[in-house]
N, C-alpha and C positions, 0 to 999 in steps of 0.2 A: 390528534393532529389533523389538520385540514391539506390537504393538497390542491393544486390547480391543473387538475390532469391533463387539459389539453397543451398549458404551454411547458409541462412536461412532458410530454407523448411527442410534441414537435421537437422539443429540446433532442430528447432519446433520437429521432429517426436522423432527424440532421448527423448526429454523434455516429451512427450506426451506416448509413451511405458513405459519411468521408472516412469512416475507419476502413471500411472494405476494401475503398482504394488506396490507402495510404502501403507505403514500400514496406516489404517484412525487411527488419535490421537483421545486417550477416551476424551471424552467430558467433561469438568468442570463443576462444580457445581455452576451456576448463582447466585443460592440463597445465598450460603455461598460466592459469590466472591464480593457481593454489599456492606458488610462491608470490606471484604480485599482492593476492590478498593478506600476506602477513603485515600488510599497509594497514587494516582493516580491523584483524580478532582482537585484538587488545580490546579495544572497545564492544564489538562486536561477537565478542565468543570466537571457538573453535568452529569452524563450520560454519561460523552464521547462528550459533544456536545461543543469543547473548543468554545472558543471566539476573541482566539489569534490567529494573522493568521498567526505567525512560529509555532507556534502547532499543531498536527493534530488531528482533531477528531479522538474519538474513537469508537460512536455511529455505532451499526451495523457492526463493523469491523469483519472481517475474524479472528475467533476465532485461527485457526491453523496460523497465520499470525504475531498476535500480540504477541502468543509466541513465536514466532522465530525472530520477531523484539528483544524481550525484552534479546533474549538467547542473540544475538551479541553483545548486549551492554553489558553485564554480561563477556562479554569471548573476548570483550576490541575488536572485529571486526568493530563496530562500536564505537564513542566514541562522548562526549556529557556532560560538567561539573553535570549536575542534573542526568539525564537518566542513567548513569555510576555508581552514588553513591543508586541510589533509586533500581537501577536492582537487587545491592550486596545485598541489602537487602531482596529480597526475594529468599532465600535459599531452603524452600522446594517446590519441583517443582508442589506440588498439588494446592499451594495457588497461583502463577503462570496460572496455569489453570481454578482453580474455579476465578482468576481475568479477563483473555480471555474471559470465557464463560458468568459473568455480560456484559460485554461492544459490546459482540456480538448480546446478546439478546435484545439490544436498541433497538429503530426505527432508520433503516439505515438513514446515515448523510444526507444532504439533505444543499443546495445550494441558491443563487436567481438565478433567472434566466435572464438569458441576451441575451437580443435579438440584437446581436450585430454583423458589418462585420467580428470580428477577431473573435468571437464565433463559427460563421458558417464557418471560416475559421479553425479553430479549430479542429470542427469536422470533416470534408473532412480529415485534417490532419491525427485525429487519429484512423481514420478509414482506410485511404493510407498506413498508417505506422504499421499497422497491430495489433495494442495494443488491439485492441477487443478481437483479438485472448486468448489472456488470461484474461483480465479482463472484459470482457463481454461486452456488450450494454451500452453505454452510459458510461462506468466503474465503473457499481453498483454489479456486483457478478463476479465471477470466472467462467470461460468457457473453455474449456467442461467437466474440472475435478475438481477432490478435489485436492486442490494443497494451498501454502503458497502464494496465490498473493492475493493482497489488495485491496479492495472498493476504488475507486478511485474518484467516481463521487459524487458529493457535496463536496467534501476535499475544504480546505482554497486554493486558487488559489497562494499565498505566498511559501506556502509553499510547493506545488504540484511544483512551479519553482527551490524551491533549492532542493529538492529530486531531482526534473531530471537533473539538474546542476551536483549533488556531485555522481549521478548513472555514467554518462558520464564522466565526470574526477575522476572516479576511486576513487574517497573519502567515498565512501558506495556501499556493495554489491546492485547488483538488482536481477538477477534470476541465477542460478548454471552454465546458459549453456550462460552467456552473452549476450540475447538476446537483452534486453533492453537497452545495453552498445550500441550494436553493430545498433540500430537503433536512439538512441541520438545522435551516433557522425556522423550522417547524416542530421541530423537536424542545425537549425538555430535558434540564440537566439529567432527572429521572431518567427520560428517556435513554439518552448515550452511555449512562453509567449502564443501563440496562443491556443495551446492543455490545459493550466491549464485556460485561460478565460472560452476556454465552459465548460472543467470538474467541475471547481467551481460554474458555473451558476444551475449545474443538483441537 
């Protein structure tokens, strides 16, 4: 893969000064969001822990994350026959939050592990391609701010492929300042099946 380090290095600092200022979202209400979320496990699992592997866990998810999944869908940015109809349905943006803050308060998702050449190939990968940078270690937290990116590690490996698929041809946002566009379409189908084996193994 080839990258263009500086107008990624600018890309990152701009992303990293307006996240620091940007407002922390008040936090939802877990307790009341574990009855709004039976809006949600059907598809979703108990807990957030789907089963399905175009579905993505929700366990442990980035509470500020999964609202702002749920806005785009709602505001037709995103689109999705189920997710589209289920989003209109939550209108007031409090049960919206108190449903965030149940599915964050899981125990983060969590993977098999694979001890495997394209795993470890995987990881060189998405660690070269700089994705720590934001979603941390392994891609289990947000690094080094509070910001809307998503637990990555344990995610269904299915579905970790068509997010980085529909992030890179432009069929779903990924981050405001194209970061993630801009390091997909450097990559190889190899590559991504490679990056979602080890992230789905953690």
């Amino acid at each position: 893969m080839q990258y263009e380090p500086m107008r990624f290095v600018t890309s990152y600092c701009i992303l990293v000064i307006q996240v620091l200022f940007q407002p922390v979202m008040a936090a939802g209400d877990p307790i009341a969001g574990e009855q709004k979320a039976l809006l949600c496990v059907t598809c979703h699992g108990a807990s957030g822990r789907s089963t399905v592997p175009n579905i993505p866990k929700l366990s442990g998810q980035m509470e500020n994350y999964i609202v702002r999944a749920t806005e785009e869908f709602q505001s037709g940015i995103r689109a999705s026959p189920v997710m589209s109809d289920i989003s209109a349905m939550l209108k007031n943006p409090v049960d919206l939050e108190d449903i965030a803050a149940y599915f964050a308060s899981q125990p983060i998702m969590t993977g098999t592990p694979r001890d495997s050449a394209l795993a470890q190939r995987g990881e060189a990968l998405f660690t070269s391609g700089r994705c720590n940078y934001c979603h941390g270690e392994g891609g289990k937290r947000f690094a080094p701010f509070k910001m809307a990116v998503p637990v990555i590690g344990g995610q269904h490996k299915t579905y970790l492929i068509i997010a980085m698929r529909d992030i890179r041809d432009a069929k779903r946002p990924g981050d405001d300042y194209d970061l993630m566009k801009q390091t997909l379409e450097e990559m190889t189908e190899q590559d991504i099946e490679a990056i979602a084996e080890y992230l789905s193994g953690l």
